[in-house]
VEXDREN-2710 file (C-alpha; in Angstrom, 1 decimal):
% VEXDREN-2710
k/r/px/py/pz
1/UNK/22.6/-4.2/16.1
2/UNK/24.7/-0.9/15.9
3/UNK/27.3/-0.3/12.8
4/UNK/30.6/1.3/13.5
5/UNK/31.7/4.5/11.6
6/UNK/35.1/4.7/13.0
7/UNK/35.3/4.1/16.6
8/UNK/31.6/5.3/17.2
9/UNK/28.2/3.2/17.5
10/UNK/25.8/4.7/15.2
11/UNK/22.0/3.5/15.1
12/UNK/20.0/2.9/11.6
13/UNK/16.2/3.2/11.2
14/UNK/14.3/1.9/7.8
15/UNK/10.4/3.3/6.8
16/UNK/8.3/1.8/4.9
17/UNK/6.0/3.4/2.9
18/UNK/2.3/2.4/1.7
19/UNK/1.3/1.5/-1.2
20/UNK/0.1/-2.5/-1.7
21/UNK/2.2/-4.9/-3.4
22/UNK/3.9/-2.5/-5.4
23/UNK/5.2/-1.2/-2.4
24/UNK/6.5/-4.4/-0.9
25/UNK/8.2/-5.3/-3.9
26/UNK/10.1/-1.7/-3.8
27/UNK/10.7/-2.4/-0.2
28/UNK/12.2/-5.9/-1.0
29/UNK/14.2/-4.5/-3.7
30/UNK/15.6/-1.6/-0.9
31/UNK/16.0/-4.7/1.3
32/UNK/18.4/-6.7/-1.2
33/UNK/20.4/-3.5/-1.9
34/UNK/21.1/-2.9/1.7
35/UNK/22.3/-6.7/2.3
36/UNK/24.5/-6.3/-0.4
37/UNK/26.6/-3.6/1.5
38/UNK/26.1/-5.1/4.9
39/UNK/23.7/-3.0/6.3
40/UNK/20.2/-5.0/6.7
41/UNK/20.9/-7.4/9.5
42/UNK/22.1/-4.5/11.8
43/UNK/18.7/-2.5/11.5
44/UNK/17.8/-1.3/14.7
45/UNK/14.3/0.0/13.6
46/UNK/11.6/-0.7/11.0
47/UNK/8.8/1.5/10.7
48/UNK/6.0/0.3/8.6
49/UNK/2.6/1.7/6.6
50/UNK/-0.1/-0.7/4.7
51/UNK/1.5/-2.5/1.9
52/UNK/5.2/-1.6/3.9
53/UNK/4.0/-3.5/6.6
54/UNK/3.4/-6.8/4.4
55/UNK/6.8/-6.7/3.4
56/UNK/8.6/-5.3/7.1
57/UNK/6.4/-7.9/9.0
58/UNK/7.9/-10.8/6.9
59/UNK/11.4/-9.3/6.9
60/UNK/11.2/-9.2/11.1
61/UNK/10.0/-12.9/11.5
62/UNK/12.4/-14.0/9.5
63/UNK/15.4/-12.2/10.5
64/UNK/18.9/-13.2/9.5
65/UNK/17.4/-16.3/7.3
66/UNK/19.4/-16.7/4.0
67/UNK/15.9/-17.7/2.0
68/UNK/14.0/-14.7/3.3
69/UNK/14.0/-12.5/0.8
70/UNK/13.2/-15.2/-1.6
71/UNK/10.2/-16.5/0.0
72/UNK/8.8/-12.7/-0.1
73/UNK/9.4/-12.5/-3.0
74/UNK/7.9/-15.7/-4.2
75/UNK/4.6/-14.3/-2.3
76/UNK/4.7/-11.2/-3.9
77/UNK/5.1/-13.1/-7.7
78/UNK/2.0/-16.0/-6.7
79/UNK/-0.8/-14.3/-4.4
80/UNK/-3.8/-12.2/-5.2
81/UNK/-5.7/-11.7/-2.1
82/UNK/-7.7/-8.2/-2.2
83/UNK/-10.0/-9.8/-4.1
84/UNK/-10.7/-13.1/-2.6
85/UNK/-10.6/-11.6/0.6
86/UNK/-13.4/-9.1/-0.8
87/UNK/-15.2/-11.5/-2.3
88/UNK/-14.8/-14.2/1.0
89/UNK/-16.1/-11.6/3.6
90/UNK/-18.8/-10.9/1.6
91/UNK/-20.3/-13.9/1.1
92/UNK/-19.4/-15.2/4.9
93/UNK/-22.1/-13.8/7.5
94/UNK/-19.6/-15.3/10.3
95/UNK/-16.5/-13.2/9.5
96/UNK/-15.4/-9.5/7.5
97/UNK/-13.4/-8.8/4.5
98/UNK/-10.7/-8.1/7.2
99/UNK/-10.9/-10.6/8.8
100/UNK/-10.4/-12.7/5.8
101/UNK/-7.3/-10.6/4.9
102/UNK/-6.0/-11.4/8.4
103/UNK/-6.5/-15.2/7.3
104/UNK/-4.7/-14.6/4.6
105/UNK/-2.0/-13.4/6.0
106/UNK/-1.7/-15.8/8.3
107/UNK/-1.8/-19.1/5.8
108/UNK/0.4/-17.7/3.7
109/UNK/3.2/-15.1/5.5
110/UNK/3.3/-15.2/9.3
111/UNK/1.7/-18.3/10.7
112/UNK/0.8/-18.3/14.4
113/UNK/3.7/-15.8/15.2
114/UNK/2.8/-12.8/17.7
115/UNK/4.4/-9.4/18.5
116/UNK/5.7/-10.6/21.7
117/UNK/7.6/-13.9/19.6
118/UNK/9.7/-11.7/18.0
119/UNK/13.4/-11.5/19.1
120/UNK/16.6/-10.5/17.7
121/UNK/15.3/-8.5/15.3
122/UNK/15.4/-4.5/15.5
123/UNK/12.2/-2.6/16.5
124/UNK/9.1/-3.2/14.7
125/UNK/6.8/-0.6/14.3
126/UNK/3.2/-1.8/12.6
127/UNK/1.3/1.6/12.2
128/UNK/-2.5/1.5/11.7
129/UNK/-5.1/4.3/11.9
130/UNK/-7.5/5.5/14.9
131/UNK/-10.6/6.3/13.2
132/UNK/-12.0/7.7/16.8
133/UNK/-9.2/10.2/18.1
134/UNK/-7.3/10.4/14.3
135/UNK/-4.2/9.6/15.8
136/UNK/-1.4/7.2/14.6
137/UNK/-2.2/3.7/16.1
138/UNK/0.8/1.3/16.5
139/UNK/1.5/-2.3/17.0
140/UNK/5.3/-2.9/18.1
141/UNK/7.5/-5.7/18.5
142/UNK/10.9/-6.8/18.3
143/UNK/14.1/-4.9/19.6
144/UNK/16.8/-5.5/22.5
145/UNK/13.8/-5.3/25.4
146/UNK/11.3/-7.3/23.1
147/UNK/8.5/-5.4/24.7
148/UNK/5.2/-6.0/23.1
149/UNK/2.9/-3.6/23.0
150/UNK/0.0/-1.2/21.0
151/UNK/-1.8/1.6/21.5
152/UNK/-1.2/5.3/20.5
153/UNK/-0.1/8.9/22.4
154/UNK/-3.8/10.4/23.8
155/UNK/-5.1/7.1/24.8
156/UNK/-2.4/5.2/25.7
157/UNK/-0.3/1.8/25.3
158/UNK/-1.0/-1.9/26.5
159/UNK/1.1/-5.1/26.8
160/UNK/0.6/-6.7/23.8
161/UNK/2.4/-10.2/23.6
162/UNK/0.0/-12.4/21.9
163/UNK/-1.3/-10.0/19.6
164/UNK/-0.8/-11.9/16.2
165/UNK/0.6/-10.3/13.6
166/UNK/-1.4/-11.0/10.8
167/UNK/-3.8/-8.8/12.8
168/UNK/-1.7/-6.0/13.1
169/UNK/-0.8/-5.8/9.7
170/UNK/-4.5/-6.3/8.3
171/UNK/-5.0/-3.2/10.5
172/UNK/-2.7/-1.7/8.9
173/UNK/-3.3/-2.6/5.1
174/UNK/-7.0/-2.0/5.8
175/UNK/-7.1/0.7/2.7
176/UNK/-11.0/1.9/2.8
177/UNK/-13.6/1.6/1.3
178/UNK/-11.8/-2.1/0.1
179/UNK/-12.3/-3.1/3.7
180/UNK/-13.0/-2.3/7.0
181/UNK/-11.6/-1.4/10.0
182/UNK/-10.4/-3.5/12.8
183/UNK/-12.3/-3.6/15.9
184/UNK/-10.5/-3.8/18.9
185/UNK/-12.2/-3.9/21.8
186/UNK/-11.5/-3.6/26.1
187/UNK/-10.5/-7.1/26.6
188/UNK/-7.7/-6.4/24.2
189/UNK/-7.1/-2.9/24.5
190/UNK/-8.2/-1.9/27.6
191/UNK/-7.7/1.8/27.1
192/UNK/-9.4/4.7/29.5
193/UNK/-12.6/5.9/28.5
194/UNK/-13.6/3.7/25.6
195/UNK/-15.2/0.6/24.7
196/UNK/-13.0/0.0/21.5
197/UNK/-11.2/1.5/19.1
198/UNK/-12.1/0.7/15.3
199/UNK/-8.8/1.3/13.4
200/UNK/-7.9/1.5/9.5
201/UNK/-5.4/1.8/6.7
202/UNK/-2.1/3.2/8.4
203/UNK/-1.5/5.3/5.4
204/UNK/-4.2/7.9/6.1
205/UNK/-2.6/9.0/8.9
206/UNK/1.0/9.1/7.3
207/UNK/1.8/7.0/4.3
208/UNK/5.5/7.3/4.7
209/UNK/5.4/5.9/8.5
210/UNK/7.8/8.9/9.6
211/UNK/6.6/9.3/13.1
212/UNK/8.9/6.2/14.9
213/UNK/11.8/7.5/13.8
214/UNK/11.3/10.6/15.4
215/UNK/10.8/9.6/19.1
216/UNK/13.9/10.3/21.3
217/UNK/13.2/7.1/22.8
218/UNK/14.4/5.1/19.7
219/UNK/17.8/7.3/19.3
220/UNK/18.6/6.8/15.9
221/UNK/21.2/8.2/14.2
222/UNK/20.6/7.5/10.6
223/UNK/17.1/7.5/9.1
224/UNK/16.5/5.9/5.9
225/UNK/12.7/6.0/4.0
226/UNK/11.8/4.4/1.3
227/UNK/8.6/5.7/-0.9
228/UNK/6.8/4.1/-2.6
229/UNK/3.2/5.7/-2.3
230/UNK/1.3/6.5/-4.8
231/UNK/3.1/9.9/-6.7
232/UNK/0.6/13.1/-7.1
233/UNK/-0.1/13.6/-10.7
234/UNK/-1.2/17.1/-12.0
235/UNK/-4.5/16.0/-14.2
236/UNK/-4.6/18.5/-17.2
237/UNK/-8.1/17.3/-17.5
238/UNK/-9.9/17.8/-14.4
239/UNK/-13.5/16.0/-14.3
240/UNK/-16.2/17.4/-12.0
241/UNK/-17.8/13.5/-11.3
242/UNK/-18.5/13.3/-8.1
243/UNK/-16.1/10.4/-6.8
244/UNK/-13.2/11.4/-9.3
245/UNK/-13.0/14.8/-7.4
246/UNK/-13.0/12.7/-3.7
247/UNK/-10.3/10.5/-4.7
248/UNK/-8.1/13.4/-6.1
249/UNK/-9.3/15.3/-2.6
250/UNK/-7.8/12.5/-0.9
251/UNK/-4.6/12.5/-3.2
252/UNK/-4.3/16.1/-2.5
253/UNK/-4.1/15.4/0.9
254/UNK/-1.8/12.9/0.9
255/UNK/0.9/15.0/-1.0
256/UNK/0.3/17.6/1.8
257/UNK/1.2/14.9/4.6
258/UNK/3.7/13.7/2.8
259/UNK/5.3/17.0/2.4
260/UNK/5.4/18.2/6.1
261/UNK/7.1/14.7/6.8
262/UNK/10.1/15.2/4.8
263/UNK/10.0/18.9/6.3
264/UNK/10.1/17.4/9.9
265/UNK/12.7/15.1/8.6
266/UNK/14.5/18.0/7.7
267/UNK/13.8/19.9/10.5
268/UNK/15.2/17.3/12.8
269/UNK/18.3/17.2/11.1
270/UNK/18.9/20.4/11.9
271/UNK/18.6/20.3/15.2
272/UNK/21.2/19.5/17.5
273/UNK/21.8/15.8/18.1
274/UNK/19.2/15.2/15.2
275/UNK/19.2/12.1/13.1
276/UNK/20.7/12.3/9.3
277/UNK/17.7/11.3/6.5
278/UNK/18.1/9.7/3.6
279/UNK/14.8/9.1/1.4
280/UNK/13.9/8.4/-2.0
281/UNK/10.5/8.1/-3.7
282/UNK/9.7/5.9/-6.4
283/UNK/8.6/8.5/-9.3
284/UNK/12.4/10.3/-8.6
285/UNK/14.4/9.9/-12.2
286/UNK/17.8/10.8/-10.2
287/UNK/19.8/8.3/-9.6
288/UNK/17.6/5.6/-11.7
289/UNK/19.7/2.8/-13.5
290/UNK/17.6/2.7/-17.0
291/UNK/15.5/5.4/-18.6
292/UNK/12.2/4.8/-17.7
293/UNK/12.4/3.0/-14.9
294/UNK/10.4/5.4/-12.9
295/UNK/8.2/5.6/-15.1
296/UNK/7.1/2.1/-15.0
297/UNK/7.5/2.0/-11.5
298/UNK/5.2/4.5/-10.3
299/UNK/2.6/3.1/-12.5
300/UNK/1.8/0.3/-11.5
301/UNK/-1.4/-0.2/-9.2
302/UNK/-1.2/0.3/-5.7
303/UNK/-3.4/-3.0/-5.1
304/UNK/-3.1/-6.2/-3.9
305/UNK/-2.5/-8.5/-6.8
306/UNK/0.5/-10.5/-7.3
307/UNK/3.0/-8.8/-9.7
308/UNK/4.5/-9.8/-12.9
309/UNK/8.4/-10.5/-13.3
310/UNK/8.4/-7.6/-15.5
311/UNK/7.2/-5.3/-12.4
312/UNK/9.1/-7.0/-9.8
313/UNK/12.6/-6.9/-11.6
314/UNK/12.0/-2.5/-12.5
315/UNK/10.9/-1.9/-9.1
316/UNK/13.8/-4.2/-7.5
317/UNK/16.2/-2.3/-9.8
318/UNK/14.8/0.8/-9.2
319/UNK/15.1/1.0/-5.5
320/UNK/18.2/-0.2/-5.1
321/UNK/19.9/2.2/-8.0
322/UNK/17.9/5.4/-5.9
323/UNK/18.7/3.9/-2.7
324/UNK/22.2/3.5/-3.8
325/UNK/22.4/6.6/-5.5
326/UNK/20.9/8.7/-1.9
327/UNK/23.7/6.8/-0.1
328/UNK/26.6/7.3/-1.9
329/UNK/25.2/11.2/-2.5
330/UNK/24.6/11.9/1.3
331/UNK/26.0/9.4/4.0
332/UNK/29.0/7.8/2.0
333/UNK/30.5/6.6/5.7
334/UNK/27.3/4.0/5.6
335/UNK/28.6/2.1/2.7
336/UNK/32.1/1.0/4.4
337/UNK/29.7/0.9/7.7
END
């Protein structure tokens, strides 16, 4: 699924950032932008982070369908689920919060579909979080080769074909303390030296699901991320309750990670051979096509409850005027791609 910028083959790769529904929804509205100008269906790589994966899990099982789009966006406008899955687990002795979010997912987005029943599609990267080693834990599907698989760089990888993919992306939405981890264990992921591996929220890891795009073994040319994770906001102020200060240690931390990726993303750029980047975040006012916009955007909650048509029409519009904007700013040659 290569475009042609003169007589040479160039590669594309899309992340997708965290951030619940508000995040799918600026996802979808990078995803209409980019099939506007031709470039969605030749994708060779989608890498994807909690509320990204919602949205680049749907997008890969439907690939090339006219409706798609719609139907995501339908999902996005009608379901609730963090709370009836919260609710559900709690009252069932049989089965977890996650495991009703899994359910969930599966009624309602991917059905019975597996990471080894995608085809035709680019590369799908579903990134979760190893609790045990810390590491970045990934489901992937999808691609030329189709090869299923999951695992992660110190323990290693396993064929994964019937892995379902409501799974993988319940592991990877799994924001604690909302829910809990997924437990994997040997008969599944039969990795050396441990029984299971328990595995959470890809976002704290990296909420901007840089690290695919960086491998040499997915040889991308053009590397496009779209943010919309929660933006650090300096609290004039400060309170010194106890779970106020965690939860601004955490967003503290999460600005840090997020600012060594783009650095890496620079970095490779620089080298030879390396990969041109191209993101945009969801709290930048450059490029946006109304005052405000951002504004709006960045605050609405990152949670899982359906959105209005007010929120879904800003943060459609405001991804595709940034993504746009980015384009047109630093890789022209992929708008007449």
């Amino acid at each position: 699924m290569t475009i042609c910028i003169g007589s040479e083959e160039k590669r594309v790769g899309l992340a997708l950032s965290g951030g619940g529904f508000r995040a799918a929804a600026f996802h979808l509205g990078a995803f209409r932008k980019l099939e506007q100008i031709g470039l969605l269906w030749k994708l060779d790589l989608l890498t994807c982070v909690s509320g990204g994966s919602i949205a680049g899990a749907f997008l890969a099982c439907h690939w090339g369908e006219d409706d798609a789009l719609d139907k995501l966006e339908d999902y996005l406008r009608t379901r609730s689920i963090a709370v009836s899955s919260f609710i559900g687990g709690a009252l069932d002795p049989f089965h977890s919060r996650l495991d009703k979010l899994a359910d969930s997912y599966e009624r309602d987005l991917y059905g019975q579909r597996t990471l080894g029943s995608l085809r035709n599609g680019p590369r799908l990267y579903l990134n979760a979080t190893n609790l045990a080693t810390g590491n970045l834990f990934f489901f992937v599907g999808g691609g030329p080769a189709g090869k299923a698989e999951m695992g992660e760089w110190e323990l290693g990888t396993t064929d994964a074909p019937d892995f379902p993919i409501s799974r993988a992306v319940a592991a990877s939405s799994a924001f604690p303390p909302v829910f809990p981890p997924l437990k994997i264990d040997r008969s599944e992921y039969p990795a050396a030296g441990v029984d299971y591996v328990t595995l959470t929220d890809g976002g704290v890891y990296d909420n901007l699901g840089v690290n695919p795009l960086l491998r040499k073994r997915n040889a991308l040319d053009y590397l496009i991320v779209s943010d919309a994770g929660k933006p650090f906001a300096i609290d004039e102020r400060p309170t010194e309750a106890g779970s106020i200060v965690l939860a601004a240690a955490i967003g503290i931390l999460m600005e840090q990670v997020r600012g060594l990726q783009f650095k890496r993303l620079e970095l490779n750029a620089g080298a030879e051979g390396g990969a041109r980047p191209v993101w945009f975040s969801i709290d930048s006012t450059v490029g946006e096509e109304r005052e405000g916009d951002a504004t709006f955007a960045s605050a609405i909650g990152t949670n899982l409850k359906r959105l209005s048509t007010a929120e879904m029409t800003v943060l459609a519009r405001h991804a595709g005027a940034l993504l746009t904007h980015r384009l047109q700013t630093y890789v022209p040659e992929l708008l007449g791609a």
